[in-house]
PATOR-167962 format. One record per residue (C-alpha): residue number from 1; residue in three letters; x, y negated, z negated. Coordinates in Angstrom, 3 decimals, always signed. Each point is the difference from the previous one (the first is absolute). Example, Ala and Ser with C-alpha at 12.3 -4.5 7.8 and 13.67 -1.06 7.14 Angstrom:
<node num="1" residuo="ALA" xx="+12.300" yy="+4.500" zz="-7.800"/>
<node num="2" residuo="SER" xx="+1.370" yy="-3.440" zz="+0.660"/>
***
This chain:
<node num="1" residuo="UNK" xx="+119.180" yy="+223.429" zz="-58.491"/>
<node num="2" residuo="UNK" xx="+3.493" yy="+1.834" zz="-0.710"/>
<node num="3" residuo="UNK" xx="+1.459" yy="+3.143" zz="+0.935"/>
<node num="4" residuo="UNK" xx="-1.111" yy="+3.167" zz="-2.650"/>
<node num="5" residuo="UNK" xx="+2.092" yy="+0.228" zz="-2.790"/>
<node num="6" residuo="UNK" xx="+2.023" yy="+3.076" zz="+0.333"/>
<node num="7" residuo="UNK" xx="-1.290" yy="+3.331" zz="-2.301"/>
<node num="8" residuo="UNK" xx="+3.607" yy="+0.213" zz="-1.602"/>
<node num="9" residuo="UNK" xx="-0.395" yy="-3.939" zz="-0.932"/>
<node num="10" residuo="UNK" xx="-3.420" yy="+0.379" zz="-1.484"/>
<node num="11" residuo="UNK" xx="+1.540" yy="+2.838" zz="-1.788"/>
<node num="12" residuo="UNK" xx="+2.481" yy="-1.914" zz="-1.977"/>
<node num="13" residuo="UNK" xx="-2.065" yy="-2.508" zz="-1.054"/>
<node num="14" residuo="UNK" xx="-2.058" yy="+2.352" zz="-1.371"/>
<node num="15" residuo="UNK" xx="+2.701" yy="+1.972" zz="-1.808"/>
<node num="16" residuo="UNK" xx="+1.154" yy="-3.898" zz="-1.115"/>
<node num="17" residuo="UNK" xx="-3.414" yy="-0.848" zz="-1.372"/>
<node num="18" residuo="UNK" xx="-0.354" yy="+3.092" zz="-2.111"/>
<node num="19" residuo="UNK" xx="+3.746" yy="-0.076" zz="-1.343"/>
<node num="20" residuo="UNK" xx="-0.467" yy="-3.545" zz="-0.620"/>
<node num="21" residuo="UNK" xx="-3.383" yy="-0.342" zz="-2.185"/>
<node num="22" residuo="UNK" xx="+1.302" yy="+3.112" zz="-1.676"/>
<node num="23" residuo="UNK" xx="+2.923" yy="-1.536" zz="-1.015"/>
<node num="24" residuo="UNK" xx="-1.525" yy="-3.460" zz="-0.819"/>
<node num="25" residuo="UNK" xx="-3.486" yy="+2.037" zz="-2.007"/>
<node num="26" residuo="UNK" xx="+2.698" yy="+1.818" zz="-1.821"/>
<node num="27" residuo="UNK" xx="+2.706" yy="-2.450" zz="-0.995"/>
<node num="28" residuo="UNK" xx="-2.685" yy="-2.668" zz="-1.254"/>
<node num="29" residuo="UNK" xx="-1.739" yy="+3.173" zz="-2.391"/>
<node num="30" residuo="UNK" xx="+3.354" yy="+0.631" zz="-1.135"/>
<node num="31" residuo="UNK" xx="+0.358" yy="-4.434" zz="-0.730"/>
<node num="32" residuo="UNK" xx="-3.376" yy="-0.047" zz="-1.282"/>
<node num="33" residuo="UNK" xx="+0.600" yy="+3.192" zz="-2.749"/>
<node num="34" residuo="UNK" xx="+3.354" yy="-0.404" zz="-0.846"/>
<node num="35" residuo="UNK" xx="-0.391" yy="-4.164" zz="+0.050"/>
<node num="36" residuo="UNK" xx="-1.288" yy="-0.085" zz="-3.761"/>
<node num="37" residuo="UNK" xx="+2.783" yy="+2.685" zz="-1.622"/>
<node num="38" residuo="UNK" xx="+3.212" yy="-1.370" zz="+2.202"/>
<node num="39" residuo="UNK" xx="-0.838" yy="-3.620" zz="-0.965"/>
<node num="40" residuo="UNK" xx="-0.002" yy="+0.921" zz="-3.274"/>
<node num="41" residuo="UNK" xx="+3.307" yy="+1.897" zz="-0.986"/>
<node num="42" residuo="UNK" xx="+0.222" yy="+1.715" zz="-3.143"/>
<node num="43" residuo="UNK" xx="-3.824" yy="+0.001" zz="-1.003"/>
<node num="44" residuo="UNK" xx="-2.253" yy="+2.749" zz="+0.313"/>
<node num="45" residuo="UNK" xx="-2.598" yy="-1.054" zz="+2.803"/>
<node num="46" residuo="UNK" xx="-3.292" yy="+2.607" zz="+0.752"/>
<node num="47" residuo="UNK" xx="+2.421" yy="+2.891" zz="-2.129"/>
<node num="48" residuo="UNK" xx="+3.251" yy="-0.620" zz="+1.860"/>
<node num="49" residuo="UNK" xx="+2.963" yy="-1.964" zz="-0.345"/>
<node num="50" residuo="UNK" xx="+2.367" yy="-1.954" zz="+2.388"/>
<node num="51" residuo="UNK" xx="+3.562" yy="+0.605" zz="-1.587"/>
<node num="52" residuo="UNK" xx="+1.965" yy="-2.090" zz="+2.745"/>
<node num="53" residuo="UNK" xx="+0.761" yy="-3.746" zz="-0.452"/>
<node num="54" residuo="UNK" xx="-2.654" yy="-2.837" zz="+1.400"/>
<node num="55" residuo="UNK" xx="+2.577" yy="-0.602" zz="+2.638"/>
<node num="56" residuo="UNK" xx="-0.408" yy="+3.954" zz="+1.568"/>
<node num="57" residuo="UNK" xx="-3.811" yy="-0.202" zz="-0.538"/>
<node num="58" residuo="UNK" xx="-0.143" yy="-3.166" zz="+1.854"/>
<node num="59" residuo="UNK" xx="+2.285" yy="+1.227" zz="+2.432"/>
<node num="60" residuo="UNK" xx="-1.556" yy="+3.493" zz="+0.649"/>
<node num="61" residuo="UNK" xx="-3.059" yy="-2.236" zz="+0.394"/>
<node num="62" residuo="UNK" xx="+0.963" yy="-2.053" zz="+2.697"/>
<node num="63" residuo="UNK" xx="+1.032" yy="+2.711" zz="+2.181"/>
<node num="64" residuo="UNK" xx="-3.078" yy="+1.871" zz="-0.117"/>
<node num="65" residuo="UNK" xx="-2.197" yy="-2.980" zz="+0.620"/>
<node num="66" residuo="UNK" xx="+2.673" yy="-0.830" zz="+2.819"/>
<node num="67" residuo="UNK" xx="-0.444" yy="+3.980" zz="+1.324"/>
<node num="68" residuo="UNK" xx="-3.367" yy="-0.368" zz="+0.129"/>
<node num="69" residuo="UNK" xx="+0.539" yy="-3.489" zz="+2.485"/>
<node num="70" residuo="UNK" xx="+1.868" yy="+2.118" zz="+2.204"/>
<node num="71" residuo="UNK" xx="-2.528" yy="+2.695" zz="+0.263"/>
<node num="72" residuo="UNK" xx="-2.671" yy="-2.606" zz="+0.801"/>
<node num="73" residuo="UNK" xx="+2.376" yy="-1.378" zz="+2.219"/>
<node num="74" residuo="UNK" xx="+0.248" yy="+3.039" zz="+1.962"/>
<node num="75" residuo="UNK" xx="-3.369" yy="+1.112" zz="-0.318"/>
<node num="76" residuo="UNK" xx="-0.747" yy="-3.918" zz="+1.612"/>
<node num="77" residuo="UNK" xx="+2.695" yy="+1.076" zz="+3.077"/>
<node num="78" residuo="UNK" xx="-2.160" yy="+2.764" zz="+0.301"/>
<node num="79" residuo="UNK" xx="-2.898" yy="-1.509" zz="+0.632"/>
<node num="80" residuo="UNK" xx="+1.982" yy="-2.387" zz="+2.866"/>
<node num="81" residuo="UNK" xx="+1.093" yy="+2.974" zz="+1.589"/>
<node num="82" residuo="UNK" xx="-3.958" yy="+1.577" zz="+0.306"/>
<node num="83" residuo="UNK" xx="-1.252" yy="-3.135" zz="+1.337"/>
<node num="84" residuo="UNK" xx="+3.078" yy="-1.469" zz="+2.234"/>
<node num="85" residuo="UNK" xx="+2.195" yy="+2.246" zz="+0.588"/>
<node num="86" residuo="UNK" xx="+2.960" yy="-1.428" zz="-1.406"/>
<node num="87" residuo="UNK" xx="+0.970" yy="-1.809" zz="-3.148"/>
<node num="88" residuo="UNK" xx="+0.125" yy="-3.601" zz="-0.493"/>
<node num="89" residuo="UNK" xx="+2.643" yy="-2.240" zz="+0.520"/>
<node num="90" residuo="UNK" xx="+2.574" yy="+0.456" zz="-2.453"/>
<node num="91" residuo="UNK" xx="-1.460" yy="+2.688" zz="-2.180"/>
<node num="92" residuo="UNK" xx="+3.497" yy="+2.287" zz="+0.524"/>
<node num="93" residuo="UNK" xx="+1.591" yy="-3.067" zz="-1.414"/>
<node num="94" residuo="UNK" xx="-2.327" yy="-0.586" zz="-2.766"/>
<node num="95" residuo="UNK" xx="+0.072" yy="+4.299" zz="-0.905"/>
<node num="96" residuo="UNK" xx="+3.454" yy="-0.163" zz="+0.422"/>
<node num="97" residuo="UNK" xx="+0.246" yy="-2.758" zz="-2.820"/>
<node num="98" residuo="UNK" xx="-2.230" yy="+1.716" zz="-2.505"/>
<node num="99" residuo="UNK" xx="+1.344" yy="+3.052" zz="+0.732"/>
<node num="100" residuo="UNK" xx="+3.622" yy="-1.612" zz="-1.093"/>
<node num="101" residuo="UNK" xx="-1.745" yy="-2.076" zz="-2.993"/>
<node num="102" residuo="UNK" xx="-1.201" yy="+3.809" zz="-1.059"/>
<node num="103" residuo="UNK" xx="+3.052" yy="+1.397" zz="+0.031"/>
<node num="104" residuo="UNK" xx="+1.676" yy="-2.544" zz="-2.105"/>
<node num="105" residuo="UNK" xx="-2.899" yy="+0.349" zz="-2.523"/>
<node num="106" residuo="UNK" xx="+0.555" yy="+3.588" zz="-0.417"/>
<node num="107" residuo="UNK" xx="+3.999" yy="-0.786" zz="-0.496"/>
<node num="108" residuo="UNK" xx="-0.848" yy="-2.712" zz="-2.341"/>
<node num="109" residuo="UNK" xx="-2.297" yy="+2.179" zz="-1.881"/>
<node num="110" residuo="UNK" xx="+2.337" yy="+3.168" zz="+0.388"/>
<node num="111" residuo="UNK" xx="+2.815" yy="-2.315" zz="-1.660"/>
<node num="112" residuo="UNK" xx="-2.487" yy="-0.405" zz="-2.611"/>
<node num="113" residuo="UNK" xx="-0.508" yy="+3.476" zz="-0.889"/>
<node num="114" residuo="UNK" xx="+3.577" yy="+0.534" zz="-0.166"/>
***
């Protein structure tokens, strides 16, 4: 068997788990209510109305579907950390990425707004 897994490190993943399925419960509620109304701009869907174009519901879509990867994502790197110790190979590479693909969602749909 391995060495313990340090208190700090058990810590983290914890904190990572419970950031992460926050994020990922929360972003998919906010896909699966505003899915119907941004998909369909300019009519009135369950009393409300999108007033952007399809592009900007599509768009504003996509990134909270994509937020709610990276929470599970992190919530997943969590878990690693509770059972190994450590994350697996190439996760800061792959958070990194989506981390950058975020940001240039948030730009693209910031652009949008403008």
């Amino acid at each position: 068997a391995g060495s313990a897994i340090p208190t700090v490190t058990r810590v983290r993943g914890g904190v990572l788990i419970v950031i992460g399925t926050l994020l990922a419960i929360g972003m998919a509620m906010l896909v699966f209510n505003l899915l119907p109304t941004a998909l369909n701009p300019g009519a009135q869907v369950d009393g409300t109305t999108f007033s952007g174009s399809a592009e900007l519901g599509q768009t504003m879509i996509a990134v909270l579907a994509w937020l709610a990867l990276l929470g599970l994502r992190f919530a997943t790197g969590g878990v690693s950390l509770l059972r190994r110790g450590r994350f697996p190979r190439g996760y800061a590479i792959v958070m990194g990425l989506m981390v950058a693909i975020t940001i240039v969602g948030a730009l693209r749909l910031n652009f949008l707004l403008a």
